[in-house]
C-alpha positions in Angstrom: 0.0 0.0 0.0 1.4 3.3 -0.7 2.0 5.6 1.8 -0.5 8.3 1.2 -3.0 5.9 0.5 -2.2 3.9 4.2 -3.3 7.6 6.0 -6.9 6.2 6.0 -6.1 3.4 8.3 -4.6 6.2 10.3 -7.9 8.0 10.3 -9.1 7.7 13.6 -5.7 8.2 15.2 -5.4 11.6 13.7 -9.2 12.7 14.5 -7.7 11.6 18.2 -4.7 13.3 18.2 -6.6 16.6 16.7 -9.1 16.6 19.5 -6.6 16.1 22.2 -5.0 18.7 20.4 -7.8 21.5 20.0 -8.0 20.6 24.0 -4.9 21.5 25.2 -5.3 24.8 23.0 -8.7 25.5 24.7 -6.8 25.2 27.8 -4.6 28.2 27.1 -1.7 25.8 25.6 0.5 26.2 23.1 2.1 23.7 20.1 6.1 23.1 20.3 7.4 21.8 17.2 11.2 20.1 16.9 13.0 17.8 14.2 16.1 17.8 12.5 17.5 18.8 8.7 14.4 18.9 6.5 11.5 18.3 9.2 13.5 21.0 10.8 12.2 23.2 8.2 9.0 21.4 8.5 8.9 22.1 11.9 9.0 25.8 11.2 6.1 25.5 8.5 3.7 23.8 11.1 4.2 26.6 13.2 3.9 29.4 10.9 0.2 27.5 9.7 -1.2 27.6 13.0 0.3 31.4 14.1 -0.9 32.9 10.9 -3.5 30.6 8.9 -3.8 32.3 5.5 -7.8 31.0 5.5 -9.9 33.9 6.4 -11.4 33.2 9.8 -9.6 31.0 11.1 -7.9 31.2 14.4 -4.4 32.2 15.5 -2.9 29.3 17.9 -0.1 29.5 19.3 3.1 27.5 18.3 6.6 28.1 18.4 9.8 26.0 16.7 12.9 24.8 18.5 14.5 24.6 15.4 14.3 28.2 15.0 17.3 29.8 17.2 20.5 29.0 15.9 22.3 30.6 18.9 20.5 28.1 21.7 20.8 25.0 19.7 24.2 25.4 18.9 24.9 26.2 23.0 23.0 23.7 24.3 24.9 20.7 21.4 28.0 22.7 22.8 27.6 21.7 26.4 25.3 19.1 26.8 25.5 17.6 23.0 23.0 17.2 20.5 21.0 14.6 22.1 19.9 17.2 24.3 19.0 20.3 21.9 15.1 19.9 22.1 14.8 18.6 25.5 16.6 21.4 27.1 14.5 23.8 25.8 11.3 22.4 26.4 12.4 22.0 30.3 12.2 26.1 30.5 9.7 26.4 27.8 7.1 23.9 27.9 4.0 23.7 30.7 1.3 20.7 31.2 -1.3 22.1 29.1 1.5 22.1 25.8 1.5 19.9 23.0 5.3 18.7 21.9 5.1 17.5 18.4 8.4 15.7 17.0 9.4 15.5 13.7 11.5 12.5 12.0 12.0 10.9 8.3 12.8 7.4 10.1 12.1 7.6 13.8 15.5 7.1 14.9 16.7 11.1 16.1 17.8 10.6 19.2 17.3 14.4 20.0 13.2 13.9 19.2 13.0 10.8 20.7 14.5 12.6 24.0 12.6 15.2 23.3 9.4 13.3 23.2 9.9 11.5 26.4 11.1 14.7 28.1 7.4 16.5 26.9 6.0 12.9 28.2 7.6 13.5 31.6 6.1 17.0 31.6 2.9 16.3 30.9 2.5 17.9 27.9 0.6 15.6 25.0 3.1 14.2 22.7 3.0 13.6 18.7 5.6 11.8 16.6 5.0 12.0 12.9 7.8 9.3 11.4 8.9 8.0 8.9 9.9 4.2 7.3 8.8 2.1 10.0 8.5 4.1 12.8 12.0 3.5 14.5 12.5 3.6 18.0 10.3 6.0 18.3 7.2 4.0 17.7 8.4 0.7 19.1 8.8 2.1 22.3 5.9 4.2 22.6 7.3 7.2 23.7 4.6 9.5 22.2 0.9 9.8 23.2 0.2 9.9 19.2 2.2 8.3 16.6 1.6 8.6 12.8 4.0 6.8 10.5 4.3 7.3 6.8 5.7 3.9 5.6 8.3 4.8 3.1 12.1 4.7 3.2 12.7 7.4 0.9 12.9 10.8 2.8 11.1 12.9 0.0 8.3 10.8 -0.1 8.2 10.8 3.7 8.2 14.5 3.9 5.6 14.7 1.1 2.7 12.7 3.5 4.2 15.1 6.9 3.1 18.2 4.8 -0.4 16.7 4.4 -0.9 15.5 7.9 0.0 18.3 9.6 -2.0 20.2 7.5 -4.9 17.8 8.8 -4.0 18.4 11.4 -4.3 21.9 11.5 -7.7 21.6 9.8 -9.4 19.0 12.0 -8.4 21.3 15.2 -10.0 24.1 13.8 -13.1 21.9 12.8 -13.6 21.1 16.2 -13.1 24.7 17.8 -16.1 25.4 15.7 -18.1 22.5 17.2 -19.8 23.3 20.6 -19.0 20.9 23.4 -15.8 19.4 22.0 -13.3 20.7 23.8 -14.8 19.5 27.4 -12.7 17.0 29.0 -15.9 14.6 29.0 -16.3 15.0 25.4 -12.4 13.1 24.9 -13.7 9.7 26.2 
């Protein structure tokens, strides 16, 4: 099956994820986005959809990349090494209500996997959108949400991100414009 077309077994899982989502925004949180090389630069389109959506009407969220300052990613890989680039910063940036979504073409970046687990630890709801087969990332369960487009090859990989976080985006402004949905009880 190719990998766009395996999304719609994934259908659910993303409604989930987006609900949870538009939740912790209700809540006054805000969405951290981190990955490295290209989903770096992804990381930094998510965020610039849900700051400034260019369809009339729609909401302003908040959302900020790690990826984004040179100067504390290079510091923080200077003294506590790269492993640690996304982790450290969600430790002074991140609060409970926060949504930590990682980025990774084969779910093997140690710095989002950390990262991950360190949002996990927080409290914050955690996303992993992989690659290939998931790597360690999805074996080991270290997000709350985990969406996996099942290709090796990095382009194609990137290709599906672009449209799930763009369903993403959609589905959690579909259900701020639902009444009801974003009560706790309404998540169960």
């Amino acid at each position: 099956m190719a990998p766009g077309e395996s999304l719609a077994g994934d259908a659910a899982r993303i409604a989930r994820a987006c609900h949870e989502m538009a939740i912790r925004f209700h809540r006054g949180g805000k969405l951290i986005v981190f990955g490295n090389g290209g989903p770096a630069t992804d990381a930094q389109h998510v965020v610039v959809e849900f700051v400034h959506p260019v369809i009339v009407g729609k909401r302003a969220l908040p959302a900020i990349s790690l990826t984004s300052d040179a100067a504390s990613l290079t510091g923080i890989a200077r003294v506590d090494g790269f492993d640690e680039v996304f982790a450290a910063q969600l430790r002074l940036l991140a609060a409970p209500e926060d949504i930590a979504l990682g980025l990774s073409v084969d779910g093997r970046c140690a710095n989002v996997r950390h990262g991950l687990t360190t949002a996990r630890d927080l409290g914050l709801l955690t996303v992993g959108l992989l690659g290939a087969d998931g790597g360690d990332i999805a074996r080991d369960a270290v997000a709350d949400h985990v969406v996996v487009a099942r290709t090796d090859d990095p382009c194609i990989v990137k290709e599906v991100h672009v449209t799930i976080y763009h369903i993403l985006w959609e589905l959690v402004h579909v259900f701020f414009e639902q009444p009801g949905l974003l009560k706790s009880e309404a998540a169960r």
